[in-house]
C-alpha positions in Angstrom: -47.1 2.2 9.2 -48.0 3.0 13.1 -51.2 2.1 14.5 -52.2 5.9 15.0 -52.0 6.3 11.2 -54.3 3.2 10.1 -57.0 4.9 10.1 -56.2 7.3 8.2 -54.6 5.0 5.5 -57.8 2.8 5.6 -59.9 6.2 4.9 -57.7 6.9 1.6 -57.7 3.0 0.5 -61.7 3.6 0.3 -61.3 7.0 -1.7 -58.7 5.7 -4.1 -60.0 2.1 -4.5 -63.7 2.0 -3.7 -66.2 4.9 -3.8 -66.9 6.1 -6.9 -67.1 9.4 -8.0 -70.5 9.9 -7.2 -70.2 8.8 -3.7 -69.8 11.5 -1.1 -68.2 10.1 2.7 -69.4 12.6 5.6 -66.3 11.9 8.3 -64.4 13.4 10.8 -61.2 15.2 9.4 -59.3 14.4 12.8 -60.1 10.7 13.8 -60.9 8.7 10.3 -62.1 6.0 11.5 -65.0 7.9 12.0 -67.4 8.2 9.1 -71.2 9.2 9.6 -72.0 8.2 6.1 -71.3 7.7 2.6 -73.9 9.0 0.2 -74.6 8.9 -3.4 -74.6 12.0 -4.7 -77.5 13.2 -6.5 -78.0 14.3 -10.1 -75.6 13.8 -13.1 -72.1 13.1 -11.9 -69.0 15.2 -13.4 -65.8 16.1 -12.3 -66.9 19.1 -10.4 -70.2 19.6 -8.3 -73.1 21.4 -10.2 -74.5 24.2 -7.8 -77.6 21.9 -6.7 -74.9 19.4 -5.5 -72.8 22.0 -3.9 -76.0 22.8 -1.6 -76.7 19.5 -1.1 -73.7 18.5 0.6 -73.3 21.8 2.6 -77.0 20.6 4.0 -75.7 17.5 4.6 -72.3 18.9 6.4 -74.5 21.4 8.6 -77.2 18.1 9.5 -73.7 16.4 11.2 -73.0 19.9 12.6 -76.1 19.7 14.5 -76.2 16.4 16.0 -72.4 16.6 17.1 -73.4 20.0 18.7 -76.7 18.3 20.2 -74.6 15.1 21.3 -71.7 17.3 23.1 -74.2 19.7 24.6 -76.2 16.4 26.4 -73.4 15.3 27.2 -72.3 18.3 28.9 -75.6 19.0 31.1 -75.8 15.1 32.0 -79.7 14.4 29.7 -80.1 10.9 28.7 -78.8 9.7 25.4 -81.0 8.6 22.5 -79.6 5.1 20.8 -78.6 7.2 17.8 -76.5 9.6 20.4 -75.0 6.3 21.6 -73.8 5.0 18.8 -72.4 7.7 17.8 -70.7 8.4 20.9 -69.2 5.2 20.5 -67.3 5.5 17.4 -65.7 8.5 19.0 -64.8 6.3 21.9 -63.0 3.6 19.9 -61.3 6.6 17.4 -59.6 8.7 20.2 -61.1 7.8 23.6 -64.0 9.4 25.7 -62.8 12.9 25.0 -62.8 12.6 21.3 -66.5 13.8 20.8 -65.6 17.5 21.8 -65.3 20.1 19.0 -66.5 17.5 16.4 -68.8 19.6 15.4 -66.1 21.5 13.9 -64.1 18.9 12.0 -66.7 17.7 10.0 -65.8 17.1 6.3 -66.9 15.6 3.2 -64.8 13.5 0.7 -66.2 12.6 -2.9 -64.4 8.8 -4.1 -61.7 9.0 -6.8 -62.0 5.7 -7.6 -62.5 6.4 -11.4 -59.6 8.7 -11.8 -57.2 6.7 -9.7 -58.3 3.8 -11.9 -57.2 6.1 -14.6 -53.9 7.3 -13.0 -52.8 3.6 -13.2 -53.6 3.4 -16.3 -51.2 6.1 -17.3 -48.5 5.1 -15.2 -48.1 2.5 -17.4 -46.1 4.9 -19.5 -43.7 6.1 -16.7 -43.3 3.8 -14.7 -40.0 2.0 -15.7 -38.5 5.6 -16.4 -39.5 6.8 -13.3 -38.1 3.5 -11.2 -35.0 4.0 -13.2 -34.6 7.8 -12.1 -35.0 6.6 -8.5 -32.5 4.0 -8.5 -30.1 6.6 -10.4 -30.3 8.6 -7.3 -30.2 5.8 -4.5 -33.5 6.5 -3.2 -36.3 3.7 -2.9 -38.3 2.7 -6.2 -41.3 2.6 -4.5 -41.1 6.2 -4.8 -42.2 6.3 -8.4 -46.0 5.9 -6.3 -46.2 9.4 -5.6 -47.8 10.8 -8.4 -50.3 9.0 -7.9 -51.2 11.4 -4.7 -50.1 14.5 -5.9 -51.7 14.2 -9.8 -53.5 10.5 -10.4 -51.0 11.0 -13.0 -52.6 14.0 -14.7 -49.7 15.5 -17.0 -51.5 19.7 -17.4 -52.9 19.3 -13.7 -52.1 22.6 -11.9 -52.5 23.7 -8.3 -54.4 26.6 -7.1 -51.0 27.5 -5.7 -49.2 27.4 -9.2 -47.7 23.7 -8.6 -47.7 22.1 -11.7 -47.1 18.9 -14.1 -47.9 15.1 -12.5 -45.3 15.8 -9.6 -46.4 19.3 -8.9 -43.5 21.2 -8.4 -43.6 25.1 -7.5 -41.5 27.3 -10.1 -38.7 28.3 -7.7 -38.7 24.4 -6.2 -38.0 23.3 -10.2 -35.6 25.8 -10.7 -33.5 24.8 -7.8 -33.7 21.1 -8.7 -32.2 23.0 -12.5 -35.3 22.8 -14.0 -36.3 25.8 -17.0 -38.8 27.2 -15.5 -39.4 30.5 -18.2 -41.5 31.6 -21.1 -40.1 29.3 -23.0 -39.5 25.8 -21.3 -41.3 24.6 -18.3 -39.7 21.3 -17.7 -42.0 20.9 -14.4 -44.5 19.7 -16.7 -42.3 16.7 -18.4 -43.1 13.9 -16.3 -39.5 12.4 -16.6 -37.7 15.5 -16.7 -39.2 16.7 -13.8 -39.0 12.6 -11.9 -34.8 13.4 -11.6 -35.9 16.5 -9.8 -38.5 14.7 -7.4 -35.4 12.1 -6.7 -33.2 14.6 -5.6 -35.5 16.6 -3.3 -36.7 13.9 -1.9 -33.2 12.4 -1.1 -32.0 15.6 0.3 -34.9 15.6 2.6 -34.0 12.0 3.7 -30.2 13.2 4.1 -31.3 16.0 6.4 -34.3 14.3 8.1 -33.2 10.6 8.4 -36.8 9.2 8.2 -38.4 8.1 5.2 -42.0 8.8 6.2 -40.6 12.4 7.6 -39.6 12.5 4.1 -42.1 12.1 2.1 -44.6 14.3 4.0 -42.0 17.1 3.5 -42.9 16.8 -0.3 -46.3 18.3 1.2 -45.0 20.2 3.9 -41.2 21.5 3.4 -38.1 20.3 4.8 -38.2 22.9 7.5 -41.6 22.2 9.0 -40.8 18.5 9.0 -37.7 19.5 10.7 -39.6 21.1 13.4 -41.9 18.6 13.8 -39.0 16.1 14.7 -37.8 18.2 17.4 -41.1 18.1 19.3 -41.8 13.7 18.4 -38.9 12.3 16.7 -39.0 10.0 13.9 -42.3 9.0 15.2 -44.8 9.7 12.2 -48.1 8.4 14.3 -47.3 11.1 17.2 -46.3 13.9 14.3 -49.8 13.1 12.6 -51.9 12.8 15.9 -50.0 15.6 17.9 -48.2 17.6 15.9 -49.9 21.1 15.8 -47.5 23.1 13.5 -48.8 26.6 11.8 -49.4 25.0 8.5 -49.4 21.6 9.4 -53.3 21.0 8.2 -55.6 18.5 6.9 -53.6 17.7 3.7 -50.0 18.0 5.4 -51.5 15.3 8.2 -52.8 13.0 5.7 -49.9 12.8 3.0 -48.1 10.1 4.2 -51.0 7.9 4.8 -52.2 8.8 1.7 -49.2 7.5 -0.4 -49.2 4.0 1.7 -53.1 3.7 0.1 -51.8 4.6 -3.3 -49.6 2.4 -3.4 -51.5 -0.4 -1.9 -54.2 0.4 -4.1 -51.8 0.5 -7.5 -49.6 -2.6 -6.6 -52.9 -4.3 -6.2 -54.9 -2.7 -9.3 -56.7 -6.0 -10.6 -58.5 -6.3 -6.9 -59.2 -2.7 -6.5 -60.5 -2.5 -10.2 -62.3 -6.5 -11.2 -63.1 -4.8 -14.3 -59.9 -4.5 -15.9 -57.1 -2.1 -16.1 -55.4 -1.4 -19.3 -51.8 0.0 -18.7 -50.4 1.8 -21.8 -47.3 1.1 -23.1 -43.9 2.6 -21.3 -43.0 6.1 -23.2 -41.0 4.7 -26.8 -39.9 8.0 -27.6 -36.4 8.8 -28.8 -34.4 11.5 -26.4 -31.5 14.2 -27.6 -29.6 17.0 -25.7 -29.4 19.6 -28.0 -25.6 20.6 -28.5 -26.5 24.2 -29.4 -29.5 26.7 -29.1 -32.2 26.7 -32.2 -35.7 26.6 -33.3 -38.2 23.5 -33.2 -38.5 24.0 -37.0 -35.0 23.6 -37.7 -35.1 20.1 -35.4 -38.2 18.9 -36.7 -36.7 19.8 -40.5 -33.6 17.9 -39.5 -35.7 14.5 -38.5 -38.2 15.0 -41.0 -41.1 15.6 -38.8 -43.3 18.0 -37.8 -43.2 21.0 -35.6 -46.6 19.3 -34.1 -45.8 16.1 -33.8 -42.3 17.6 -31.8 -44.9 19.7 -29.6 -47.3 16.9 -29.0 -44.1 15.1 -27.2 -42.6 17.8 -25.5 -44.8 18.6 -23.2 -42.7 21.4 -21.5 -42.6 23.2 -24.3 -44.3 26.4 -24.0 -45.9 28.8 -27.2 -42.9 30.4 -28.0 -40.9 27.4 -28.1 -43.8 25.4 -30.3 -44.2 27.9 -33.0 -40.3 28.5 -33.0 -40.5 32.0 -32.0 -38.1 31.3 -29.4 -35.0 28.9 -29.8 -34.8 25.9 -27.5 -31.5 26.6 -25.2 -28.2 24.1 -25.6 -28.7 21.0 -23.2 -32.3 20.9 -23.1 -34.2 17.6 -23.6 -35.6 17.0 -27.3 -38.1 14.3 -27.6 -38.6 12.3 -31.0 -41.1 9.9 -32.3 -39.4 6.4 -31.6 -37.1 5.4 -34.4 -35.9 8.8 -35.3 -32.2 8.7 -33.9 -32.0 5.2 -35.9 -32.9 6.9 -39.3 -30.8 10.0 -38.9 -28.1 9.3 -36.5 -26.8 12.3 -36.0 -27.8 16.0 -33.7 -29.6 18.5 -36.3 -26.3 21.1 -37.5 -25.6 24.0 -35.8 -28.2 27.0 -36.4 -27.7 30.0 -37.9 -30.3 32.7 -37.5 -30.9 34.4 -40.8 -29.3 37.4 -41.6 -32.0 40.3 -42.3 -30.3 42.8 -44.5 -32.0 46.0 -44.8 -33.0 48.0 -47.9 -31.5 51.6 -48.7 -33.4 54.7 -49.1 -33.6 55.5 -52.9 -32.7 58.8 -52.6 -29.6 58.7 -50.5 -26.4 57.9 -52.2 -23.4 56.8 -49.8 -19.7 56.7 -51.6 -17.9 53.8 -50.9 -14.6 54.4 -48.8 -11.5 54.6 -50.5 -9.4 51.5 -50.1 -7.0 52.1 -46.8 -3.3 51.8 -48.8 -2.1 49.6 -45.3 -4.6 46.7 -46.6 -3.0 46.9 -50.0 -1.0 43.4 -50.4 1.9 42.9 -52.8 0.9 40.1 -54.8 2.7 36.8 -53.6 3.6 33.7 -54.2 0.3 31.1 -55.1 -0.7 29.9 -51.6 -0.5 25.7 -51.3 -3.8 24.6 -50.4 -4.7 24.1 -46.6 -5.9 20.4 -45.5 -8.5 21.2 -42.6 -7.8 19.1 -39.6 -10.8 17.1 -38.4 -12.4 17.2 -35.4 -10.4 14.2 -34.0 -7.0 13.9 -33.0 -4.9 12.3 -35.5 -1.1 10.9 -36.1 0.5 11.0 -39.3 2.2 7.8 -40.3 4.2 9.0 -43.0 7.4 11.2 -42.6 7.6 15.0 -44.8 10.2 13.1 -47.3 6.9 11.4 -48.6 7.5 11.6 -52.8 4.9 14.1 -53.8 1.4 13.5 -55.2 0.9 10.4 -53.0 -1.6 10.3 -49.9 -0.8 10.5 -46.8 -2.3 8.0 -44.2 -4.0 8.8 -40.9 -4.8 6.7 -37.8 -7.8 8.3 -35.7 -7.0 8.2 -32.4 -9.3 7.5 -29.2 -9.7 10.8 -27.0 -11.5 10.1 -23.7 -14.4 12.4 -23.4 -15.1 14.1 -19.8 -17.6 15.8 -18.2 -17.2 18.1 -14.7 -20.0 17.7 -12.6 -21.9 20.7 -11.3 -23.5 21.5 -8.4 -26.8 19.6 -7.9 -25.8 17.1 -11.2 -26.8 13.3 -10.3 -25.2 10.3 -12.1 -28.7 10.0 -13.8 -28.4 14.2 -15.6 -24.4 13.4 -16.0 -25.8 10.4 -18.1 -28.7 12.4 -19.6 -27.0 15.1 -21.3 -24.3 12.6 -22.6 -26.5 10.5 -24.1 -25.6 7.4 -22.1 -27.5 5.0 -19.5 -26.5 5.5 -15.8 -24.9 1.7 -15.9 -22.6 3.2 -18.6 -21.7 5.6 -16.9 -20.9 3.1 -13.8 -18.5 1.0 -16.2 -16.8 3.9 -17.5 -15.7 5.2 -14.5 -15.1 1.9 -12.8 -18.0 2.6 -10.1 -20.2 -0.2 -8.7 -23.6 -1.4 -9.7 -25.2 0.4 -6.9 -22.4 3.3 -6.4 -24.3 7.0 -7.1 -21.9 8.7 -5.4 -20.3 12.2 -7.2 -19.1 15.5 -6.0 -19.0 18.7 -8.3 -15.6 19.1 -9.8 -15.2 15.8 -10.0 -14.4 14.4 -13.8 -16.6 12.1 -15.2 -15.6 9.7 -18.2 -18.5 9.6 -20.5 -17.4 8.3 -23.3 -14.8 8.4 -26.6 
């Protein structure tokens, strides 16, 4: 963390830790050390502002407007300053030096405290947390990582961008799909928090790969590889200059801010009894039993299967959409199924395969159609009775006993151990090869005689994952 960025990091520890909701801070969006004021908001205090509030902070917005203007223009024609001027110069001084003041009036900005729902995104994180740390080692990148969420959602599993990001780590639909996320009208895996973590991993350590600079990195999440890419070219790995110099086309208010913003979240959340005295209780890390479907069907014929209901499946799978929920559309082979915890124990095995029902249609009552006369080619002469045919099971087999065998005894079999492989595919990580396998990431490792920290694969390469 630079000194140019402390500020800005301070700022964000205050909105996530210790204004309330009902506290507005009147600062300037450029230097944020700089804060006129941090008012209580008037009237009844919700998530949004009621129109009376609305007016009330564009009065106060325009009442900073006017000093700044007033300051700059004394300041310009050489009139005295009042002791109110003064001290307000002064905090200019100390932000950015003497020049600061000029065009303030322009970059004022108001800020209501999220200290409430922050509070409340720890809370919830108890449930993903260990998942999400998990995903992150599975795909080398830093644990810390898991954090981010915390900026982009407070943890907020339906929260949706005006943009059309979506689910707790607000990816865009063609971001998901190229991370191999279902993104359709039927699955939206964007809004399954752990789903959706593996794809957050990989972006994030492709932007590393191609940027070399974790804190380039993570403010790519907000601005995109390429503009972070540009930014480098101009300052380097240098994050302070980027954020106090950089003057990209789209490199705004919330593109400046993002990396200070997850240092505060994650200052604030590592240090959750100081922030919040009053208690935080974390719920419990997500139980929930997870299958790969082996084959397309319906949530009915899953739920039927495990004995549960089509709600209870739909309350759990959050990227589920309608069609998917009322089993109007079939969930596709090798998507995630999530089960009330237990359920694998108490039927072990993946729900058979489906087969849609056959509609047979009625005929007309007045239309009589002869049946065909039987083709003499598929006329056989009667032969010999047929022995009966042992089917082979699924697994290979060797037969211990020779065809002189005296008749009417049984023969033995030996099942035999088959390795089971998997190629990998473009954009697979060790921690989807282990996912849709049905096996932990460590397994994986000792399968394929990799080391504890080794998450190294190439597409085409064959994966052991199991017998």
């Amino acid at each position: 963390m630079p000194p140019e960025i402390q500020p800005n990091v301070d700022f964000w520890r205050h909105v996530y830790g210790v204004w309330s909701r009902g506290q507005v801070a009147f600062h300037d969006d450029e230097h944020m050390g700089v804060i006129y004021e941090v008012a209580r908001l008037p009237g009844p205090i919700y998530d949004g502002d009621t129109a009376y509030q609305k007016d009330w902070i564009r009065s106060r917005t325009n009442y900073y407007k006017d000093r700044l203007s007033t300051l700059e223009r004394r300041l310009a024609s050489g009139e005295s300053l009042s002791p109110a001027d003064k001290e307000l110069l002064a905090k200019f001084e100390k932000a950015g030096g003497k020049h600061a003041i000029y065009g303030a009036a322009e970059r004022v900005r108001s800020q209501r405290g999220l200290r409430e729902r922050f509070r409340r995104g720890v809370e919830i994180s108890g449930r993903y947390d260990q998942h999400f740390r998990e995903v992150m080692r599975a795909n080398g990148v830093p644990e810390d990582l898991a954090y981010l969420p915390h900026v982009e959602s407070s943890f907020q599993t339906n929260a949706r961008s005006s943009v059309g990001a979506a689910g707790v780590w607000q990816f865009m639909p063609g971001t998901g799909r190229l991370y191999n996320m279902d993104v359709n009208g039927t699955l939206d895996e964007r809004l399954d928090p752990i789903l959706c973590a593996d794809g957050a991993a990989r972006y994030l350590s492709d932007a590393y790969r191609k940027l070399r600079s974790w804190p380039l990195a993570i403010t790519s999440y907000n601005h995109g590889v390429g503009g972070m890419t540009n930014a480098k070219a101009q300052y380097g790995d240098d994050i302070g200059r980027i954020v106090k110099d950089y003057d990209g086309k789209s490199f705004k208010f919330a593109s400046r801010n993002f990396y200070a913003e997850f240092i505060a979240a994650r200052e604030v959340a590592r240090n959750a009894q100081r922030y919040f005295p009053e208690g935080v209780r974390y719920e419990s890390p997500w139980p929930h039993d997870r299958i790969v479907l082996r084959g397309s069907m319906p949530a009915d014929h899953v739920a039927r299967h495990y004995g549960v209901s089509t709600g209870t499946l739909a309350k759990l799978n959050l990227h589920w959409r309608d069609p998917a929920a009322d089993s109007r559309a079939l969930l596709p082979s090798g998507s995630t199924v999530w089960l009330p915890a237990g359920s694998t124990r108490r039927v072990a095995s993946q729900p058979p395969a489906y087969s849609p029902p056959v509609m047979i249609a009625r005929s007309e009552p007045e239309r009589t159609i002869a049946a065909p006369a039987p083709k003499p080619e598929l006329v056989l002469a009667r032969a010999e009775p047929r022995k009966p045919v042992v089917s082979k099971p699924a697994q290979a087999v060797r037969v211990s006993a020779t065809s002189a065998q005296p008749k009417g005894k049984l023969i033995k079999v030996a099942a035999v151990s088959a390795p089971k492989y998997h190629v990998v595919k473009p954009q697979e990580t060790l921690y989807r090869v282990a996912t849709l396998n049905g096996i932990s990431v460590e397994t994986l490792r000792k399968l394929n005689k990799m080391g504890p920290n080794d998450n190294n694969i190439r597409p085409g390469q064959k994966l052991k994952v199991g017998v």
